[in-house]
C-alpha positions as CSV (number, residue, x, y, z in Angstrom):
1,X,-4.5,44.0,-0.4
2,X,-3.6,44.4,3.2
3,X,-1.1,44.8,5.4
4,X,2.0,42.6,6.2
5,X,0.2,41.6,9.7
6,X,-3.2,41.4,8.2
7,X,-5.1,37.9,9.2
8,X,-5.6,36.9,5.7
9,X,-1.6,37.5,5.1
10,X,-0.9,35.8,8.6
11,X,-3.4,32.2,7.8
12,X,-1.3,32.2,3.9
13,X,2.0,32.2,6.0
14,X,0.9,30.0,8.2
15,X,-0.9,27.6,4.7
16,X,2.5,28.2,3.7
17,X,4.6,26.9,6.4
18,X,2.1,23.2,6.5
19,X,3.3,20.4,4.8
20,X,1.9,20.0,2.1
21,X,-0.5,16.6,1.3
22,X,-1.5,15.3,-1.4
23,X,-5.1,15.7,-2.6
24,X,-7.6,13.0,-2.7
25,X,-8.5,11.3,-5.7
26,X,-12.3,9.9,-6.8
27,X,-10.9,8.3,-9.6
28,X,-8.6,5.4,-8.5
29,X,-7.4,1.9,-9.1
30,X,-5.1,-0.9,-8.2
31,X,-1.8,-0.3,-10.0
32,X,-0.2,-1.9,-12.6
33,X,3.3,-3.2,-12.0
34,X,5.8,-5.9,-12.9
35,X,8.2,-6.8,-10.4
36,X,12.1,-6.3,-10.8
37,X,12.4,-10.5,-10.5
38,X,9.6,-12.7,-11.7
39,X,7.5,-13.8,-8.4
40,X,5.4,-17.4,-8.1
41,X,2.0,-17.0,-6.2
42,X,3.7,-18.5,-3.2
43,X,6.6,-15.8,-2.7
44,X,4.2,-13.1,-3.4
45,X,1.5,-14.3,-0.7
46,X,4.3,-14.9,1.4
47,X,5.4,-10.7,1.1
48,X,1.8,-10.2,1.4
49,X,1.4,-12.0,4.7
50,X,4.8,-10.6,5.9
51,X,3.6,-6.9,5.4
52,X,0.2,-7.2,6.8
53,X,1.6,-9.3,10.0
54,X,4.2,-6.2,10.3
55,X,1.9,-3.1,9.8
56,X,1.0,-2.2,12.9
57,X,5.0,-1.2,13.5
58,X,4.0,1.2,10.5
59,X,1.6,3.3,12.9
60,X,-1.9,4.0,12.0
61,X,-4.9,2.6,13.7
62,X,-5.7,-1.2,13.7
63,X,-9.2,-0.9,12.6
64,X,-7.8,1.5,9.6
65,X,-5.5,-0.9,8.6
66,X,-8.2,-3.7,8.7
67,X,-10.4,-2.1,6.6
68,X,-7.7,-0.9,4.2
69,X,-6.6,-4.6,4.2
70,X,-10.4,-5.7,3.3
71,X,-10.4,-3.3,0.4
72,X,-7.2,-4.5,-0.8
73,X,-8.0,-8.3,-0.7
74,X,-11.6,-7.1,-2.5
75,X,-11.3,-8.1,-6.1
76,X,-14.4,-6.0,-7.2
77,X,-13.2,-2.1,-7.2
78,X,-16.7,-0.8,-6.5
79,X,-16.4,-3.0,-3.1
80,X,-12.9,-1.6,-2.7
81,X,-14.2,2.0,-2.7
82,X,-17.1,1.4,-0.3
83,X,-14.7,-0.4,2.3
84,X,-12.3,2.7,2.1
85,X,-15.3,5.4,1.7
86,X,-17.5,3.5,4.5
87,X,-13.9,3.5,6.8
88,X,-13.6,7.3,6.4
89,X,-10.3,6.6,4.2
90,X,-9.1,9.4,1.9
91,X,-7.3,8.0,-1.0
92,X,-4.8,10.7,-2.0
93,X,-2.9,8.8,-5.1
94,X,-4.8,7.0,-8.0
95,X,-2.6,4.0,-7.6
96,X,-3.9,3.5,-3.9
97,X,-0.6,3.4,-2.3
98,X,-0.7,6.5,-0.3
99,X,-4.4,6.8,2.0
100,X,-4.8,9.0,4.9
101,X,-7.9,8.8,7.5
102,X,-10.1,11.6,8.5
103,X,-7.4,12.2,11.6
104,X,-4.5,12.8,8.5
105,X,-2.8,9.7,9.8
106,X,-0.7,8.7,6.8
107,X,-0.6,4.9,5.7
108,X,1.6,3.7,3.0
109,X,1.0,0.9,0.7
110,X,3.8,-1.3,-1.4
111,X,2.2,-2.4,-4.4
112,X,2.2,-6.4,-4.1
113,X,-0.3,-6.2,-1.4
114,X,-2.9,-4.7,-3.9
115,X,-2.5,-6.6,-6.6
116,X,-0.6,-9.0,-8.7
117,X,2.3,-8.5,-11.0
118,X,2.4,-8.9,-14.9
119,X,5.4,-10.8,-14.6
120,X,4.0,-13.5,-12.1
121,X,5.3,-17.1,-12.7
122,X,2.5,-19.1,-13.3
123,X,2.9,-23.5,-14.5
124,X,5.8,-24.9,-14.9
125,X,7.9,-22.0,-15.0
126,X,6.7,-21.1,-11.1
127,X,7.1,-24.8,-9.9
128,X,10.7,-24.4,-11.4
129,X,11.4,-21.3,-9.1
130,X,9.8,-22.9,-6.4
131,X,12.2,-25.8,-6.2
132,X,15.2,-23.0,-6.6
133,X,14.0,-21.4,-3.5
134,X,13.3,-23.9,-1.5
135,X,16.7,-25.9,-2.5
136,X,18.3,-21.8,-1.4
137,X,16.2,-21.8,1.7
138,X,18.0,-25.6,2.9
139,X,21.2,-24.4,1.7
140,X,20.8,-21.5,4.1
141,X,19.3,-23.6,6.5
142,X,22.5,-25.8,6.4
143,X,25.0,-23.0,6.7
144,X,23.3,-21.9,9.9
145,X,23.0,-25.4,11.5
């Protein structure tokens, strides 16, 4: 025990007053998720595309994001882990949403860019709600025009 200006009580203040991070994970995965309205292959490529064409705007560093991206688009999770691992990448939630590099920079993941839903449309039902979006997408078009 030491006093109240003692260097051990004055670094606990000061672990105190950080924010606090979450700790890294070794044992992690892609998540499992359905999605709150059924998605075709098409609409969920499309959100994938969308989010990887926008991340830079998120922050982080471009050769970070590549390699995260690479891990993501991996479908064998020992790959996955040597991308990240190789890349310096600290995986701080077993889901892989939430990574951090070796500077702390934070990078945030939604879940349709690392895997696929349980609810995905898939034959006749996904060419179905194709045609509904695309028949949405003219009416839109039309209004505009």
């Amino acid at each position: 025990m030491g006093c109240f200006s003692s260097k051990e009580a004055v670094e606990d203040r000061e672990a105190a007053a950080r924010p606090k991070r979450e700790a890294p994970t070794k044992q992690y995965s892609k998540p499992r998720w359905k999605s709150q309205e059924p998605l075709t292959a098409a609409k969920l490529q499309r959100m994938r595309d969308e989010f990887w064409d926008t991340q830079p705007h998120y922050g982080g560093d471009k050769a970070m994001w590549d390699a995260i991206k690479a891990a993501c688009q991996s479908d064998d999770m020992a790959t996955s882990r040597l991308i990240l691992e190789t890349a310096g990448i600290i995986v701080a939630r077993h889901d892989m949403t939430i990574m951090y590099d070796e500077r702390g920079v934070k990078y945030e993941l939604p879940k349709y860019v690392l895997c696929e839903p349980s609810n995905l449309l898939q034959g006749e039902a996904a060419e179905q709600q194709q045609q509904l979006e695309m028949a949405q997408r003219q009416q839109q078009q039309q209004a505009v025009a």
